[in-house]
Every structure is written in structure tokens, then in C-alpha cells.
KEPA-439945 format. One record per residue (C-alpha): residue number from 1; x, y, z. Coordinates in Angstrom, 1 decimal, padded with zeros to 4 digits. Example, Ala and Ser with C-alpha at 12.3 -4.5 7.8 and 13.67 -1.06 7.14 Angstrom:
<nodes>
[node 1,[012.3,-004.5,007.8]]
[node 2,[013.7,-001.1,007.1]]
</nodes>
This chain:
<nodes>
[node 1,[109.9,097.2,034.9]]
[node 2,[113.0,097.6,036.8]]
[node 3,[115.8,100.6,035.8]]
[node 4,[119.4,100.2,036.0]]
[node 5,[120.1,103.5,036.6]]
[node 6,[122.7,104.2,039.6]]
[node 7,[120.1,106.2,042.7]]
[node 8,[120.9,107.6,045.2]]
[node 9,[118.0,107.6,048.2]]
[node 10,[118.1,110.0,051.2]]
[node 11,[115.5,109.1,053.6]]
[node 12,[114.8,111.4,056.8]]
[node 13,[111.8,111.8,058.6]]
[node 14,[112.7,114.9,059.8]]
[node 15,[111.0,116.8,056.8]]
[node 16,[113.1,119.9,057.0]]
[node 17,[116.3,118.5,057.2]]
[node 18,[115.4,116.7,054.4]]
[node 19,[114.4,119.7,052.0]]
[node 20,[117.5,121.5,052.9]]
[node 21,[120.1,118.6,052.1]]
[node 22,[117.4,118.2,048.7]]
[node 23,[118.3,121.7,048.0]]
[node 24,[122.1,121.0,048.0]]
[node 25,[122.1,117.8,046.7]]
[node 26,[120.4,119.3,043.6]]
[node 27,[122.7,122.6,043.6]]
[node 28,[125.7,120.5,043.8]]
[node 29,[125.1,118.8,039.9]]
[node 30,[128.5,116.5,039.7]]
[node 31,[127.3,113.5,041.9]]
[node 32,[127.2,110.4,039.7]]
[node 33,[124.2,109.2,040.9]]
[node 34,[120.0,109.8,040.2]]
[node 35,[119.2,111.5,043.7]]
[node 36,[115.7,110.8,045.2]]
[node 37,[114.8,111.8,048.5]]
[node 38,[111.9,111.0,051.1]]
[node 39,[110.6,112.0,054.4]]
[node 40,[108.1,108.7,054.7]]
[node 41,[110.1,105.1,055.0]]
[node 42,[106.6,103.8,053.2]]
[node 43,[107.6,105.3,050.0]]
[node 44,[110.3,104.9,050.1]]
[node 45,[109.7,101.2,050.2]]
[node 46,[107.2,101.7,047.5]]
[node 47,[110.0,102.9,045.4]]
[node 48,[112.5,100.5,045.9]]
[node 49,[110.4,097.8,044.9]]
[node 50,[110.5,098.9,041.4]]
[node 51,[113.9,100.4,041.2]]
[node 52,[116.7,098.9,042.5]]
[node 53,[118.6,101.9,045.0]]
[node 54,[123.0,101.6,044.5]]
[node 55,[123.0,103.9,047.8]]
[node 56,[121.2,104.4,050.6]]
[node 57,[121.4,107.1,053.3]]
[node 58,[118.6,107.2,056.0]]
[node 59,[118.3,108.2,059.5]]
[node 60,[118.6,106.0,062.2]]
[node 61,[114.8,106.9,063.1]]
[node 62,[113.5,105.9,059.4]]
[node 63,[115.4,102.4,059.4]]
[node 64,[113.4,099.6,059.2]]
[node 65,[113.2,095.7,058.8]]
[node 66,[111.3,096.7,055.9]]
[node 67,[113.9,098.9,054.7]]
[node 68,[116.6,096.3,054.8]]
[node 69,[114.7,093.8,052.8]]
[node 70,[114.5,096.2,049.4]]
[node 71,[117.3,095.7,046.8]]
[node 72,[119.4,098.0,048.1]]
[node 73,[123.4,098.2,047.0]]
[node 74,[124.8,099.8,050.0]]
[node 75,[123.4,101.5,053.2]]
[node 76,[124.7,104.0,055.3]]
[node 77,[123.0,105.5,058.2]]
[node 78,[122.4,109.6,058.9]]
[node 79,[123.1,109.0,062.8]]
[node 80,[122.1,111.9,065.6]]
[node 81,[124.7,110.9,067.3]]
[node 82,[123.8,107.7,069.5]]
[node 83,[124.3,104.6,067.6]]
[node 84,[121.0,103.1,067.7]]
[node 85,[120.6,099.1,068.8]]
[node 86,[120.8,096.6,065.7]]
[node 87,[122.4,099.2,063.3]]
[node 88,[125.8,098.6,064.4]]
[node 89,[126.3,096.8,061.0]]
[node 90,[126.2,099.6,058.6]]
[node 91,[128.4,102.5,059.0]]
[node 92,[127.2,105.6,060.4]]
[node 93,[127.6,109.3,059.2]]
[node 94,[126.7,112.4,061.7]]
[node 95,[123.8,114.4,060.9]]
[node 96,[124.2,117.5,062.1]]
[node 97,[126.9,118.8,060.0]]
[node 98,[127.5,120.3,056.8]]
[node 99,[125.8,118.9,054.2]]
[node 100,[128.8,119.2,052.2]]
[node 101,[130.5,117.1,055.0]]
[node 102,[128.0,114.9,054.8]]
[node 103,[128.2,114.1,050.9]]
[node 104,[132.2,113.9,051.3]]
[node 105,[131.5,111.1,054.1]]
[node 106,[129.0,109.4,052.0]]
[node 107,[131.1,108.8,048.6]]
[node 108,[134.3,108.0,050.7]]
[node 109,[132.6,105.4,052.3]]
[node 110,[130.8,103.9,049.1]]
[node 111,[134.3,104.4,047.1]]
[node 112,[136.5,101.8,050.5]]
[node 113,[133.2,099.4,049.1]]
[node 114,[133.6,100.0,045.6]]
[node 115,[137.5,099.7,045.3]]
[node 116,[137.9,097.1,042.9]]
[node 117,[135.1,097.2,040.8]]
[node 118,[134.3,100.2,038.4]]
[node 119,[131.1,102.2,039.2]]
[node 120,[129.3,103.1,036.1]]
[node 121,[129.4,106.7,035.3]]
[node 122,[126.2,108.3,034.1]]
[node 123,[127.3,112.4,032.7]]
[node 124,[124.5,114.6,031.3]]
[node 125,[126.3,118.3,030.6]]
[node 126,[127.8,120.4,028.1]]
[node 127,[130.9,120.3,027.2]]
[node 128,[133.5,120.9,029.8]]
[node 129,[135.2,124.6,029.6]]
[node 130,[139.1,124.5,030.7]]
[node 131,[139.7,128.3,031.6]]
[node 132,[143.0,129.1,032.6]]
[node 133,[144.2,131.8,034.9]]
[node 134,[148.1,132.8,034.3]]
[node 135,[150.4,135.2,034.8]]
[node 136,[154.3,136.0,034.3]]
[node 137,[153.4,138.9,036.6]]
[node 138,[154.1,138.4,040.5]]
[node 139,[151.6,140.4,042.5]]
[node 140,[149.2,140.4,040.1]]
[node 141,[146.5,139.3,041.6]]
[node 142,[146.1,136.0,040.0]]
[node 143,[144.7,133.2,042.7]]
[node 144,[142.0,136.1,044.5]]
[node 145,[140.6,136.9,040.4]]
[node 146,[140.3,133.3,039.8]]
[node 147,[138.4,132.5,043.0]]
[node 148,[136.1,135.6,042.1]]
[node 149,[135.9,134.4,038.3]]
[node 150,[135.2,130.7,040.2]]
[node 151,[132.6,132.0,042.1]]
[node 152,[130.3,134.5,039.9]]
[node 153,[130.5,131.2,037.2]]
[node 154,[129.2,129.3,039.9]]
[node 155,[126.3,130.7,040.6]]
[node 156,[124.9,129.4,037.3]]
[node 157,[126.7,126.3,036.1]]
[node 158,[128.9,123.6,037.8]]
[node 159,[132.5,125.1,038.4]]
[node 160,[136.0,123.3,039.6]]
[node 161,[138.6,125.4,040.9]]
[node 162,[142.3,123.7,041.1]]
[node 163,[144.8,125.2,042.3]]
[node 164,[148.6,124.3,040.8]]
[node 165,[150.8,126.6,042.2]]
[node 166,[153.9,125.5,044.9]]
[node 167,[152.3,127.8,047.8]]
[node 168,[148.6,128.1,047.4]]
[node 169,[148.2,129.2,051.1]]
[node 170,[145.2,127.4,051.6]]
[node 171,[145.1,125.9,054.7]]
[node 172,[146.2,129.4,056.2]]
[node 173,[143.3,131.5,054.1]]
[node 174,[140.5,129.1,055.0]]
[node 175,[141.5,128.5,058.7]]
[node 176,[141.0,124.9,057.8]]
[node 177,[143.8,121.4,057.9]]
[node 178,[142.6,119.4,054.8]]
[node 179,[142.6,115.2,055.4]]
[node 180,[143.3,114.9,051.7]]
[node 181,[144.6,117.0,049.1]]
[node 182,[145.5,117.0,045.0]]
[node 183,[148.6,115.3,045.5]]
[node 184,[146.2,112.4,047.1]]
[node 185,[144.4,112.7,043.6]]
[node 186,[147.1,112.5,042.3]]
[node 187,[148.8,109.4,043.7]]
[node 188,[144.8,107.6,043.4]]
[node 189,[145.4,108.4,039.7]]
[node 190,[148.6,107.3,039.7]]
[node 191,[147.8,103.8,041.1]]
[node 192,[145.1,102.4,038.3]]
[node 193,[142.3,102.9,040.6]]
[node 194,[138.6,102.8,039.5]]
[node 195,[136.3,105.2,040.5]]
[node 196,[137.8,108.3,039.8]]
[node 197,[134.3,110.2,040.1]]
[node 198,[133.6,108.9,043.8]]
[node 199,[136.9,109.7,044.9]]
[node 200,[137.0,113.7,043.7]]
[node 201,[133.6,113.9,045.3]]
[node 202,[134.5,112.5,048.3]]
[node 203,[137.4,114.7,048.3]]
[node 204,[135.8,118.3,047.1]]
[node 205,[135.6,121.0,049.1]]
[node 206,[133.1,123.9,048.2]]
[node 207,[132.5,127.8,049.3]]
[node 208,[129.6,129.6,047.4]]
[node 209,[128.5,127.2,045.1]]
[node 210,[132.3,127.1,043.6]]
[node 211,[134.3,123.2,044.4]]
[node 212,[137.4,123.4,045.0]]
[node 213,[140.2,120.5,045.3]]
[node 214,[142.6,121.6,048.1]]
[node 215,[145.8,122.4,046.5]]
[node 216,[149.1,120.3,046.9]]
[node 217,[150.4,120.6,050.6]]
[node 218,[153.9,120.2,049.7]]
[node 219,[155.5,122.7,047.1]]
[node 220,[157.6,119.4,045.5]]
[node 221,[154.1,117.7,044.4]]
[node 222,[153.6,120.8,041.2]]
[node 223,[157.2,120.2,039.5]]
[node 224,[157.3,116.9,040.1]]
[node 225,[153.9,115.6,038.6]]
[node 226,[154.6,115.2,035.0]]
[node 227,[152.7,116.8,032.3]]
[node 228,[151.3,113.7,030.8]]
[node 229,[149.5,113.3,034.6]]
[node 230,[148.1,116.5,034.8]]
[node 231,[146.4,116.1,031.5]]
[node 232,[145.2,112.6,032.4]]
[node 233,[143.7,114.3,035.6]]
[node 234,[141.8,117.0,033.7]]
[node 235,[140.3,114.2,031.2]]
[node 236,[139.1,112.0,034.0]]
[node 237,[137.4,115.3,035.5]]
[node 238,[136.1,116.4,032.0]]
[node 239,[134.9,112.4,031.4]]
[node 240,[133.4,111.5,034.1]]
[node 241,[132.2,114.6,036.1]]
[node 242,[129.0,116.7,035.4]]
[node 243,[131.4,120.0,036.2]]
[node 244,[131.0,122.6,033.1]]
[node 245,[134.0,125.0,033.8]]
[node 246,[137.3,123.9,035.4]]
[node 247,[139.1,127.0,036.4]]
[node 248,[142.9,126.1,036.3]]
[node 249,[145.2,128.6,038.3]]
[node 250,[148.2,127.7,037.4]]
[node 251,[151.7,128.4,038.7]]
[node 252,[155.1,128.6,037.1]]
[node 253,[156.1,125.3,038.9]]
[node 254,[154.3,123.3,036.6]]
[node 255,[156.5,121.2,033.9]]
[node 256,[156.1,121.8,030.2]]
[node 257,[153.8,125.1,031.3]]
[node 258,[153.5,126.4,027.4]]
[node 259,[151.7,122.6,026.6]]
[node 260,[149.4,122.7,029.5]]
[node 261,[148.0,126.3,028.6]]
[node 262,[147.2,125.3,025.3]]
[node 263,[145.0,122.7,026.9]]
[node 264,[142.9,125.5,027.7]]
[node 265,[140.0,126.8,025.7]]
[node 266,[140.9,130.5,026.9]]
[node 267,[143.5,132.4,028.8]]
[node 268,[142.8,135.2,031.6]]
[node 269,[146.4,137.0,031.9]]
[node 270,[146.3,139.6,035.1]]
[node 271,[148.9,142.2,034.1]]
[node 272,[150.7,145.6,035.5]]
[node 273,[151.4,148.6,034.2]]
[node 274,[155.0,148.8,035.5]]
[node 275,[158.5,148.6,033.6]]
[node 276,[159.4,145.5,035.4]]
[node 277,[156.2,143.8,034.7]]
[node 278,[155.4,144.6,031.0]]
[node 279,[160.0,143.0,030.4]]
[node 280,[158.4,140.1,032.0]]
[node 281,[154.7,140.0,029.6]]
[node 282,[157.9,140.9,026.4]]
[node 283,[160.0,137.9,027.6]]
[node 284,[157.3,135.8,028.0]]
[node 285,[155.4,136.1,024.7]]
[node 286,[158.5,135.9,022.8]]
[node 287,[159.4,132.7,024.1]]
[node 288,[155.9,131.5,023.0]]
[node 289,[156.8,132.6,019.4]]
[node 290,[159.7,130.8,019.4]]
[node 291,[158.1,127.9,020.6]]
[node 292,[155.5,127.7,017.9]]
[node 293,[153.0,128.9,021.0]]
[node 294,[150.8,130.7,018.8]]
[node 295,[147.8,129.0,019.6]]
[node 296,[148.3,130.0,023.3]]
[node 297,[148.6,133.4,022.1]]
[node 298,[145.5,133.6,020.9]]
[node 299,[143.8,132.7,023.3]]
[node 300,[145.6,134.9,025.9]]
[node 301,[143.4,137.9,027.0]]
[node 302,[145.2,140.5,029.3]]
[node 303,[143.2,141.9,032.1]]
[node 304,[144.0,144.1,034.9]]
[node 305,[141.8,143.5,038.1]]
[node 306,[141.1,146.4,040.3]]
[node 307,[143.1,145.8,043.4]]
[node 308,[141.0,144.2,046.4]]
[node 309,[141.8,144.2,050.3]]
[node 310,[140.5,143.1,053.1]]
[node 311,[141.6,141.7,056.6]]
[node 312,[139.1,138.4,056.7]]
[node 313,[140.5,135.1,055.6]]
[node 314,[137.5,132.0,055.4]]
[node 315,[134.0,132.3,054.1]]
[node 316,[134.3,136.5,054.9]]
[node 317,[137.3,136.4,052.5]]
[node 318,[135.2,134.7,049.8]]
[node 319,[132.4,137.1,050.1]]
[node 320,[134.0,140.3,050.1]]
[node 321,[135.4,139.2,046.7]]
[node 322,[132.1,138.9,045.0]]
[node 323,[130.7,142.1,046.3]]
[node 324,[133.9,144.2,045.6]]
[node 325,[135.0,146.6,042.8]]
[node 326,[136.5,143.1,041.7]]
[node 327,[133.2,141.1,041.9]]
[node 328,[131.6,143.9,039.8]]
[node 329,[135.3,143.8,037.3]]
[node 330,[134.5,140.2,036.5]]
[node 331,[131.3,140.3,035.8]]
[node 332,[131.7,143.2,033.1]]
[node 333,[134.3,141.2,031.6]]
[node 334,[132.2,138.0,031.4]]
[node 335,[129.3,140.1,030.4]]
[node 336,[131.6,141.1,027.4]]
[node 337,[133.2,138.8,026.6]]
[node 338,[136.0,140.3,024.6]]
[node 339,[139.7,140.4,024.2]]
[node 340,[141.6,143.4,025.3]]
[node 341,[142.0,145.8,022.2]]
[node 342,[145.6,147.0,020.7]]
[node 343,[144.0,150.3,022.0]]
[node 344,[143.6,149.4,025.6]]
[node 345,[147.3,148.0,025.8]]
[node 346,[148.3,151.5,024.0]]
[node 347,[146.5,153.0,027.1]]
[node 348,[147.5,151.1,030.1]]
[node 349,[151.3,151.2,028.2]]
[node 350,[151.7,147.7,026.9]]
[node 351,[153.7,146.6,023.9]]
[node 352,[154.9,143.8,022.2]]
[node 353,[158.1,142.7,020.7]]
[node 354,[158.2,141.5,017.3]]
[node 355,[157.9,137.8,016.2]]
[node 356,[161.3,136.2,016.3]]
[node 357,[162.8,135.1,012.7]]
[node 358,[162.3,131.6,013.5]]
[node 359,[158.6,131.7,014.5]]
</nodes>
């Protein structure tokens, strides 16, 4: 009996190529689809005749009249760079890239064929954590102890990282010019389209296990995207991905900033010791209180990341977090798990005004 169950079939004959895009397809957990993959366009064939493939991606060398005559939704060929004679039909996609590159090609070209009619969405996780990362504090250290929190979660579950601040800095950090950013998201969101899943994966960029969605480009795209759109974003990633953390590093450019965090199942607030900066922690709780933000409140938990330097940007940047005094901070504080004690802010010299009358 035939399944209806979305697949999608990677055929190579090159064997090791194939085990090593396996490996990632399998590490990478949020693609909508049943991946099966082959090195032998015989069973491949064999399997297609009892389950109907929604996407294939084989090599130029594995493609075969016998290939094309499965029930096969879509096929896109893995090209070594020569477009081979009697596949200029389908669309090609380079092999020797990053197989990350590779994926991003593949759903953008199945999402331009799939842009009227919904895509069904098979999700098999947990439920989706929303951990936010937020600070009053300038200087704090906020973005480089979410990308290390990102990371060290990544390396056993599925984790999103997406950045809202003005000035993430991105393009600079990573040495890299992004095609498409969150405010393309965004705008996808804003028009109705289908396909929501296909589109974030065609889009996701990822460093260490950890997916990222390149930040805004422009500074205007935070204020200006309204609350009631942010929160439809993060319940299209939550509904239809497989992701199991979404690590929100938020700026104070987003609108209605007290309602978002209480989206958030917790709060990681990076803090300093200074005058200035505990006025700033004072001024902000208050206005929580008087904004009935208790609930945000509680799930607040204060932290102060040991500082980190270092002079690489990219994938060097990236690692030297994980294997710094800060990499070592974050996983103590996972491994514990616990709110900062009154006695801790006591030592490090925090206090707290009192509730408001109103509150």
C-alpha cells in the first residue's frame, strides 16, 4: 500500500557525499519532509514504486529514464557543474557546496513551485521553548551570551536564534551579505502566503548546529513591525517547525516590548554591577509593576556573563564563545537551572525598589 507521507529522496552515487549530506540532513531536524537517501538509482526505483516521493534531489550521474517515470512530485538535480544533455528541464542545484547551501537552494526552489497551494506540514517535537534574552543594560553582553546559550542548546535539540534588535551587526560579524533577511519573513507573512515552513528553511542560515534567521537589514524594520506580527511569526515557527527552543534576543526597538516578553516561557537578564546600570534594572522593574508585568517578573532571572574577547569575527568568533570562560558560564547555569538568589543580588549590589501603590 502506498503512504501519503511528504519524502524527501536524495540520490548520489557518489556514496560518500551521500553519507555526509545524510548526516546533516538528519542533524538538521526542522525540514518538513520524511528524508530517505540512496547511493543506487535501482533502489531507489524500488522505493518509489511503493511510495510516492514529493521531492526529489539526485545527481546528474544517477538520473535516469527510469527515474523520471516514478511518481515523483518535483525533481531537482545535484549538478557537478556541467549541465548534463536532456536535463535542461529541471532545475539544477551545485554540488559542491555547503550542504546547508544546498538545503536553502532546494526548499526555495520547491517553495517558487508550491506558491499557491499549501504544503502539508508533518511536526513530531516537544513543545516549542520561547527563551528570551533582555537587557535594560547597554554593554551587557546580551547578543554574544545568547549566541553561546544558542549554541551549547544546540548541540542537543533543535534551536532558532532571531535576532530583533535595530543594529544586529550581522553582516559585519559573519563577513557574509545575506540575499534575504527577517524583514523578507516578514513581508512573506505579511502577504497571506502559504508555505511558511518552506520559506524559513529556505531562508536559515546555521553555525554549529544553532539556525539563525539573518536579522532585519534596516534599523526601521524592528519599530515598525507591529506586535500583533511578531507574535504571528513566532506561532507559525512554533506550528509548523520541528525547532524545540527559539532563542529571542530582543532589542528595545521592538513595540509593546513588556507584551512580547511575557510571550516568553523564561527571561535571561545580563546585568552590571555599576550605579548607572542597577538606576536602569530600578527603573525598569518598576515600570513592569505598574504595568501589571508581574508575570514577566517572574520569569526574569538576572545573570552576569563573564566578559569574553576576542579579535575573530565568522565561524572563529562562534567557536571561541563555546570554549570560553563564557561557554563554561552557560553551561553551569543550564546545568542549574536556578534563579539568581536575593543573596546573590545582595552580593553583586543589586536592589530593588518597592512595588508602586498602584500595582
Amino acid at each position: 500500500m502506498k503512504t501519503t507521507r511528504n519524502i524527501f529522496a536524495v540520490c548520489d552515487l557518489e556514496v560518500e557525499y551521500a553519507y555526509h549530506f545524510m548526516e546533516y540532513l538528519n542533524r538538521k531536524k526542522t525540514l518538513p519532509f520524511e528524508i530517505r537517501v540512496f547511493t543506487s538509482r535501482e533502489k531507489l526505483c524500488e522505493f518509489a514504486r511503493d511510495h510516492p516521493i514529493e521531492l526529489l534531489l539526485i545527481s546528474d550521474t544517477a538520473m535516469c529514464q527510469e527515474v523520471e517515470e516514478q511518481d515523483i512530485g518535483q525533481i531537482l538535480i545535484l549538478s557537478g557543474g556541467v549541465r548534463a544533455p536532456g536535463l535542461e528541464r529541471y532545475p539544477s542545484i551545485y554540488k559542491y557546496q555547503s550542504s546547508a547551501q544546498v538545503v536553502r537552494e532546494v526548499m526555495a526552489r520547491y517553495g517558487e513551485q508550491h506558491k499557491a497551494d499549501p504544503v502539508p506540514v508533518q511536526v513530531v517535537k516537544k513543545e516549542t521553548e520561547l527563551i528570551g534574552i533582555y537587557s535594560p543594560v547597554g554593554r551587557s553582553m546580551k547578543t554574544t551570551f545568547a549566541l553561546t546559550l544558542g549554541q551549547i542548546l544546540a548541540k542537543k535539540k533543535a534551536v532558532l536564534y532571531l535576532n530583533m534588535e535595530e543594529y544586529s551587526g550581522f553582516e559585519y560579524l559573519f563577513e557574509h551579505v545575506y540575499e534575504e533577511t527577517l524583514s523578507d519573513l516578514l513581508y512573506y507573512l505579511r502577504q497571506g502566503n502559504p508555505n511558511f515552513i518552506i520559506k524559513l528553511n529556505s531562508m536559515t542560515q546555521t553555525i554549529n548546529n544553532l539556525d539563525y534567521l539573518p536579522p532585519a537589514a534596516s534599523p526601521a524594520d524592528i519599530p515598525c513591525t507591529a506586535y500583533e506580527e511578531w507574535v504571528r511569526l513566532l506561532q507559525e515557527i512554533v506550528d509548523t517547525s520541528n525547532y524545540e527552543a527559539v532563542i529571542l534576543d530582543i532589542g528595545d526597538g521592538v513595540p509593546q516590548l513588556f507584551r512580547l516578553l511575557d510571550q516568553c516561557t523564561r527571561i535571561y537578564m545580563p546585568v552590571r554591577s555599576d550605579p548607572m546600570s542597577q538606576a536602569k534594572i530600578q527603573q525598569f522593574e518598576n515600570l513592569l509593576r505598574m504595568s501589571q508585568g508581574e508575570t514577566v517578573l517572574e520569569k526574569i532571572q538576572k545573570i552576569r556573563p563573564p566578559y569574553h574577547r576576542t579579535a575573530r569575527k565568522g565561524q572563529g568568533y562562534l567557536d571561541d564563545l563555546v570554549w570560553s570562560e563564557l561557554g563554561d558560564y552557560v553551561r553551569e547555569l543550564l546545568r542549574k537551572g536556578t534563579k539568581t538568589t536575593v543573596q546573590e543580588e545582595k552580593k553583586w549590589g543589586w536592589s530593588s525598589l518597592p512595588k508602586s501603590a498602584g500595582s
